[in-house]
N, C-alpha and C positions, 0 to 999 in steps of 0.2 A: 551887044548882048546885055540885057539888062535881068541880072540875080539877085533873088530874094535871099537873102541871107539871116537863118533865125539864128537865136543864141549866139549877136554881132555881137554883144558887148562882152565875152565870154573871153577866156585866152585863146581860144583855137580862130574864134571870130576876129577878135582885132588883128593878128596876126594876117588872116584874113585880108582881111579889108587894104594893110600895108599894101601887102602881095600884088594884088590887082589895082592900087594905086597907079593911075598914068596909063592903065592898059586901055584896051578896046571893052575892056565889059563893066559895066554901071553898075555896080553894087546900089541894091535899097538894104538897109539895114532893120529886120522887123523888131521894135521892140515891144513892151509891156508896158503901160499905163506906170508900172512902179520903177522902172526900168530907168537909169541914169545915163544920159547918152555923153558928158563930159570928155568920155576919152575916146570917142569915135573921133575918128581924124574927120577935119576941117571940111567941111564939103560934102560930108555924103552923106544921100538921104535916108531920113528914116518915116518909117508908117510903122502906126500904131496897130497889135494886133494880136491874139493871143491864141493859144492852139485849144483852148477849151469853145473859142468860141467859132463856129465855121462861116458865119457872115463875115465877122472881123477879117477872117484867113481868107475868103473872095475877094472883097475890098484890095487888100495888102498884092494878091494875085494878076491883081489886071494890070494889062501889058507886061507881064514878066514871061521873058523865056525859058529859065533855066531856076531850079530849088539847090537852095545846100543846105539842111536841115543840119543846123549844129545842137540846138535848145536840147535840154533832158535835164531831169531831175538827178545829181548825180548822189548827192548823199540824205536827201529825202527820203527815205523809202515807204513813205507813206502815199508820195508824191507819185512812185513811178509808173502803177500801173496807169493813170489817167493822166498825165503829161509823157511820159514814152511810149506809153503804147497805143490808149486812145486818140491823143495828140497828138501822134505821127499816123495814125487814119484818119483821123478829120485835115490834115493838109495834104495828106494824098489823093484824097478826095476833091479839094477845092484845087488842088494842083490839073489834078486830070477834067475838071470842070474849065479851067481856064487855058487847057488846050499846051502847056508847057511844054519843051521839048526833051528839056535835062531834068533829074532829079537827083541829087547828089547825098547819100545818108553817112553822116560820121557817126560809126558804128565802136564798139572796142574787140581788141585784140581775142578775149575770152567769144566773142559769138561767132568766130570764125568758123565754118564748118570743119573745117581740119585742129581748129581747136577746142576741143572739150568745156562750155561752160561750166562755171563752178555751179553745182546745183545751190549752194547757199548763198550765191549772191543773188541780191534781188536787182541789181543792176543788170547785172549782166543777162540774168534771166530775160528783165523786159525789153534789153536789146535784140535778144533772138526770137520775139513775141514781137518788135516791130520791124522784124525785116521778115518775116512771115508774110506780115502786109507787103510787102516790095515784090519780093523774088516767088511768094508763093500765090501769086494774082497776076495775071495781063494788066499791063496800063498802056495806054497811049502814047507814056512817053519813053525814052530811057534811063535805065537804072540803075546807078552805081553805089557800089559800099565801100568805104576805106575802113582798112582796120589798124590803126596804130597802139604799137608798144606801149612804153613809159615816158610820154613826152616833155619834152625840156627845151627852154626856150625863152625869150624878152616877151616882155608885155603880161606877166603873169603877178596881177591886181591881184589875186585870192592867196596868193602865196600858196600853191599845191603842193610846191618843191623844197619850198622856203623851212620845211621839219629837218631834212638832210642838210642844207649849207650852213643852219645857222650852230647845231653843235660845231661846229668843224669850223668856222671861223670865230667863235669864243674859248677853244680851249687848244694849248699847247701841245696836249699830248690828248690822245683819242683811243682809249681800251676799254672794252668790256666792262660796266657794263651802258658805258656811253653807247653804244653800237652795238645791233643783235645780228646775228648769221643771214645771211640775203645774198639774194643773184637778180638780177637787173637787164631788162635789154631796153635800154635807150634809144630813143631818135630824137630826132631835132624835129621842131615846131615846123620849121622850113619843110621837110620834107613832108608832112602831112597836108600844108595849105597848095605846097609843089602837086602832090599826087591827086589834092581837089580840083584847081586848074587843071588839071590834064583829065580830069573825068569832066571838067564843061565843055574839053575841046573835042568831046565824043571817044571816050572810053567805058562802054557799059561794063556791067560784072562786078566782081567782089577782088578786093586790091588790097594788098600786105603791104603794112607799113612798118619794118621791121629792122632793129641793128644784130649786134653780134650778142649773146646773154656774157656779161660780167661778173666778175665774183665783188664780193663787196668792198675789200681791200683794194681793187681797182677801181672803183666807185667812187670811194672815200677819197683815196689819195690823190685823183684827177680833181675833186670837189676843192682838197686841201691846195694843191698846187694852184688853185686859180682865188683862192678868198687872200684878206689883206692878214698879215702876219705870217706864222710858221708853224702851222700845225704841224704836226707828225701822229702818222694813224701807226698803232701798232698791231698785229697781226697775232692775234690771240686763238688756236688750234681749238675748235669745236670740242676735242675732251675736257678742256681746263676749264670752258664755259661750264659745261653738264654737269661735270665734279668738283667744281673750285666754284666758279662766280657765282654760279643758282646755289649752292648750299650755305655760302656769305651772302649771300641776296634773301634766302629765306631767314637767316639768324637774326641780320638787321632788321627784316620784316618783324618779328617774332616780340622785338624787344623795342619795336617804335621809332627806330632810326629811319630806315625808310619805307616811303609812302605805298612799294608796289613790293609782294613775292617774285621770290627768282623765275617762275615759271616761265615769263613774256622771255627772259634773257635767250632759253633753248629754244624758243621756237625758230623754224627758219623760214624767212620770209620772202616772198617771190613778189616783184614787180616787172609782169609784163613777162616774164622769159617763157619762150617758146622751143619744140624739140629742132636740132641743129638743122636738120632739113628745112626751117621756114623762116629761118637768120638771113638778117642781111637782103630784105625782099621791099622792094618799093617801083614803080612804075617809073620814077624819075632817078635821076643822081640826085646819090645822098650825100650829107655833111658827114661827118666823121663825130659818134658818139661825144667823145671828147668836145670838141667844139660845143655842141650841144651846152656841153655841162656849162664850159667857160662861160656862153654867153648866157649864161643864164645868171651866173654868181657876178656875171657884169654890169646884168642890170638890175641886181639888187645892188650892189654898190652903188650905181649912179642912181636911184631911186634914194640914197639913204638908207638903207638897211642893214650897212656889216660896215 
């Protein structure tokens, strides 16, 4: 089986690419003209090719069976509507032109139909503006969506993660207003590229890629237990932040100590947590959160990073 794989050089893609290492299916890796292929493992191919252009995406398409459409503009948002949304029609287009069998879309957790997107995200908006293209049109071929959480995992070049482990492996003690209020539902990287493979082996529809939601102190302390030294996260009660940190937070603001108002301190901040009914939901066996984390603060270790 020979897969087109866009957004290879990405964390979710090289992760990817490991996965199906040694298997029966030949990954081509699509990249961009500007695009760095260094850390593409040894061996697999790549063609040039870009989702604005739909020559390039033909080219890139023949003899491929199967699509996994990783590429998207993720913090551009100037970028999203005509790289996510155009540019996931112009390769659905050249997909169903080239007669494909699979087309495989990593979607997020917010376009889920059972999950409410944020109307103020522009991300997530143009995610449910291109599975529009997928699930609300006939194509030729089959069509699957994965939706994962707050993923975590090795091979993560952009440092997505890398905001959370590195307070927590430079400081001894970890309170308020180092760390602000959050809940979390984690998965491991494995189980998103696991639930990809299993939508090439003919799993059409829309697939949850989901852990258990976490408080933050669980977060934190599983982050702490796995970095080099001894942090200790202390567990600071949402009133003392509201009443205590944010009005020392505003004073020092006030008088040029520090750079930000206490305002950020009370916000509570969600990554990825879904209502308990849609916990714990993936196509394949999952890793256990935890591991997740470890191997994450493992391979920033062995990268040099903590």
């Amino acid at each position: 089986m020979t897969v087109l794989v866009t957004g290879a050089t990405g964390f979710i893609g090289l992760n990817l690419l490991a996965h199906v290492e040694g298997t029966d299916r030949d990954p081509v890796a699509m990249v961009r003209a500007s695009s760095s292929t260094a850390r593409l493992p040894e061996g697999v191919e790549t063609v040039e090719a870009d989702l604005s252009d739909p020559d390039s995406l033909a080219a890139a398409l023949a003899g491929v069976d199967s699509v996994v459409h990783l590429a998207a503009a993720v913090y551009d948002t100037g970028a999203m509507a005509g790289t996510n949304v155009a540019g996931t029609e112009r390769l659905v287009e050249a997909a169903a032109d080239a007669d494909v069998d699979r087309f495989v879309f990593v979607s997020t957790i917010g376009a889920h139909p059972a999950v409410p997107a944020d109307a103020d995200s522009t991300y997530q908006q143009s995610k449910v503006a291109s599975e529009e293209l997928l699930f609300g049109r006939d194509h030729p071929f089959e069509v699957s969506a994965v939706y994962p959480t707050y993923i975590f995992g090795p091979r993560d070049y952009r440092l997505t993660r890398y905001e959370h482990v590195r307070p927590v492996a430079t400081n001894r003690v970890l309170v308020p207003p180092l760390y602000t209020d959050a809940k979390y539902n984690v998965v491991h990287v494995d189980d998103v590229v696991g639930t990809i493979a299993h939508c090439l082996d003919g799993a059409p529809g829309r697939h949850l890629v989901t852990g258990p939601n976490v408080t933050n102190k669980q977060f934190l302390t599983t982050i702490a237990r796995h970095t080099p030294g001894k942090c200790r996260v202390v567990s600071v009660p949402y009133g003392v932040i509201k009443y205590g940190v944010k009005p020392a937070m505003d004073l020092l603001h006030r008088v040029g100590i520090s750079p930000v108002p206490g305002a950020g301190f009370t916000d509570r901040e969600d990554f990825g947590t879904v209502r308990e009914a849609l916990t714990e939901r993936a196509p394949v066996r999952q890793r256990d959160w935890r591991a997740a984390i470890g191997d994450t603060v493992a391979w920033y270790d062995r990268v040099g990073l903590l």
